[in-house]
C-alpha positions in Angstrom: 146.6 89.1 265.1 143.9 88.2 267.4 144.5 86.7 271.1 141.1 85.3 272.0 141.5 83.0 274.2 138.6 80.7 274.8 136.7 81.5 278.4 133.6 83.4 278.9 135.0 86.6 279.9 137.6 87.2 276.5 134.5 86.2 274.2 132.2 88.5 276.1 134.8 91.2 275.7 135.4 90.3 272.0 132.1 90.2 271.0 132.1 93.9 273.0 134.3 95.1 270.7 133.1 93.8 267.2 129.8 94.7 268.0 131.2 98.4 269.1 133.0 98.4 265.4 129.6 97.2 263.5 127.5 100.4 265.4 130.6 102.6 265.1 130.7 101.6 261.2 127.0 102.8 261.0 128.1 106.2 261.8 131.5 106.4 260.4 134.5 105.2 257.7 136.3 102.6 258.5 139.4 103.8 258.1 138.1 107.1 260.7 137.7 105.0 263.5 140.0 105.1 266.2 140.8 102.5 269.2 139.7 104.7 271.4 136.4 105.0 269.9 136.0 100.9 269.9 137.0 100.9 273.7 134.7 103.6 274.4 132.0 102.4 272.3 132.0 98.5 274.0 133.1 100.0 277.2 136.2 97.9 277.7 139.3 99.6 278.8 142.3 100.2 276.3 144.3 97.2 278.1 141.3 94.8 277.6 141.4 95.6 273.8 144.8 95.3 273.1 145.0 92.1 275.1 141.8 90.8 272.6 143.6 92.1 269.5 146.8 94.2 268.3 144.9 96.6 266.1 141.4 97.5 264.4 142.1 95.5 261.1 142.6 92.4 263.7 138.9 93.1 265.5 137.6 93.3 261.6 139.6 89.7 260.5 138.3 88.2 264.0 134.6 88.9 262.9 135.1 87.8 259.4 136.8 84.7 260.9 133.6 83.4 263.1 131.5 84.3 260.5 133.4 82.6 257.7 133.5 79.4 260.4 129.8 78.9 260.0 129.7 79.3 256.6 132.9 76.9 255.2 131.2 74.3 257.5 129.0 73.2 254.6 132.5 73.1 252.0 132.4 69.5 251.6 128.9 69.0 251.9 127.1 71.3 249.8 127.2 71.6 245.7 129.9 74.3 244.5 126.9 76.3 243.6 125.1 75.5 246.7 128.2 76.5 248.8 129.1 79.5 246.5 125.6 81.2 247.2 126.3 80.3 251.0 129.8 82.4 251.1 127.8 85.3 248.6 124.9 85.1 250.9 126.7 85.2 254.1 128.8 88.0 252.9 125.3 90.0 251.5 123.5 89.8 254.8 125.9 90.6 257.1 124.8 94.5 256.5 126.2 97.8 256.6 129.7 96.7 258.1 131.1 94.3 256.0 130.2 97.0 253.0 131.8 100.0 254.9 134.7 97.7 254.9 134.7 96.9 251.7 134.3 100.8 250.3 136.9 101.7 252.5 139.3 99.7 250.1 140.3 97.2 253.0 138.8 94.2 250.9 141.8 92.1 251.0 140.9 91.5 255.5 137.8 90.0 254.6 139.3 88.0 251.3 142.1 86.6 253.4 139.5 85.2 255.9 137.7 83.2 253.4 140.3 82.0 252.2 142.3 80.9 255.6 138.3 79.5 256.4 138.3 77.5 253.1 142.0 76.0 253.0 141.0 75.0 257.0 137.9 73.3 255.8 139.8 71.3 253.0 142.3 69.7 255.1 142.7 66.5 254.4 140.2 66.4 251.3 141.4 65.5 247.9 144.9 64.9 246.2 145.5 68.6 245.6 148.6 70.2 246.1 149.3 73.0 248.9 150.1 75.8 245.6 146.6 74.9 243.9 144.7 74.8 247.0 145.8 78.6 248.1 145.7 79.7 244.2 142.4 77.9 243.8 141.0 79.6 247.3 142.5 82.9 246.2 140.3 83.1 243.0 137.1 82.0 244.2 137.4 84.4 247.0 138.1 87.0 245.1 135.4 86.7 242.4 133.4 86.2 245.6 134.3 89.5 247.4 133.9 91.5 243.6 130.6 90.2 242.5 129.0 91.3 246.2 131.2 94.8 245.7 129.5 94.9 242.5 126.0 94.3 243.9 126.7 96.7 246.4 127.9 99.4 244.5 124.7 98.7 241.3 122.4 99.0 244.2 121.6 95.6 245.6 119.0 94.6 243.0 120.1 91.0 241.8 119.0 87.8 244.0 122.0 85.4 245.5 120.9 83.0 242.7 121.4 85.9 240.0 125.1 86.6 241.8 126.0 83.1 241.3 124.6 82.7 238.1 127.1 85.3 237.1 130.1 83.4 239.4 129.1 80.5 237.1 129.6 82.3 233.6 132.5 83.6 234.5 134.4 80.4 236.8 134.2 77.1 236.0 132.9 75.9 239.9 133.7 73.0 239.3 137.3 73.6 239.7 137.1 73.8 243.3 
């Protein structure tokens, strides 16, 4: 779990380290990288990171986390197809990191966070019960996180309209 508490100097110092994972990431597996690399990387000190966060997966699920923020934002607003080529898009353009991740077969950090982003954005909306809410979630970010694993792996060449298009034939989006 993450511990960032909210003053300038622990977000200075988190955003230190997830932007030391995201270069080291360009240079390296995830599942090679050390702490000590991070730390050295964002020039923190060991105690600074492991007051920020208990482990590596915990810097990777803190960056997913903002990022997912921004994006479940638009969850009641948006059309399901609008919102689903916002999460696909989101997930597409955030580079080289969030695809080293997924290769490295650590999928379910970023799948979790979309769906802890998306059950937080529905509070409070509809008569659905807890169970469907997670099980709906679960799905959705799931086919999510395989169509862009897909892409990835086939060589980027479809449009975020093509990716949903194929969301679309395959979930009824209008389930969520």
């Amino acid at each position: 779990m993450y511990h960032i508490k909210n003053d300038k100097r622990c977000r200075k110092s988190a955003a230190a380290i997830v932007a030391a994972l995201e270069q080291l990431l360009d240079r390296k597996s995830f599942m090679d990288i050390t702490v000590t690399d991070i730390q050295k990387t964002a020039g923190v000190g060991r105690s600074t990171f492991y007051r920020l966060f208990d482990n590596i997966d915990d810097v990777v699920t803190y960056s997913v986390d903002e990022q997912f923020k921004e994006i479940v934002k638009g969850y009641t607003d948006l059309s399901m197809r609008d919102f689903t080529a916002e999460c696909i898009s989101g997930m597409t353009e955030s580079g080289g990191a969030l695809m080293n991740i997924l290769s490295s077969g650590r999928a379910d950090l970023i799948t979790r966070s979309l769906r802890k982003n998306l059950r937080e954005a529905a509070e409070g909306q509809g008569e659905i019960s807890e169970d469907e809410l997670q099980y709906s979630f679960a799905v959705f970010a799931s086919v999510c996180m395989a169509v862009v694993r897909v892409w990835d792996e086939g060589g980027r060449k479809e449009t975020i309209d093509q990716l949903v298009d194929y969301v679309e034939k395959y979930i009824d989006l209008k389930a969520f």
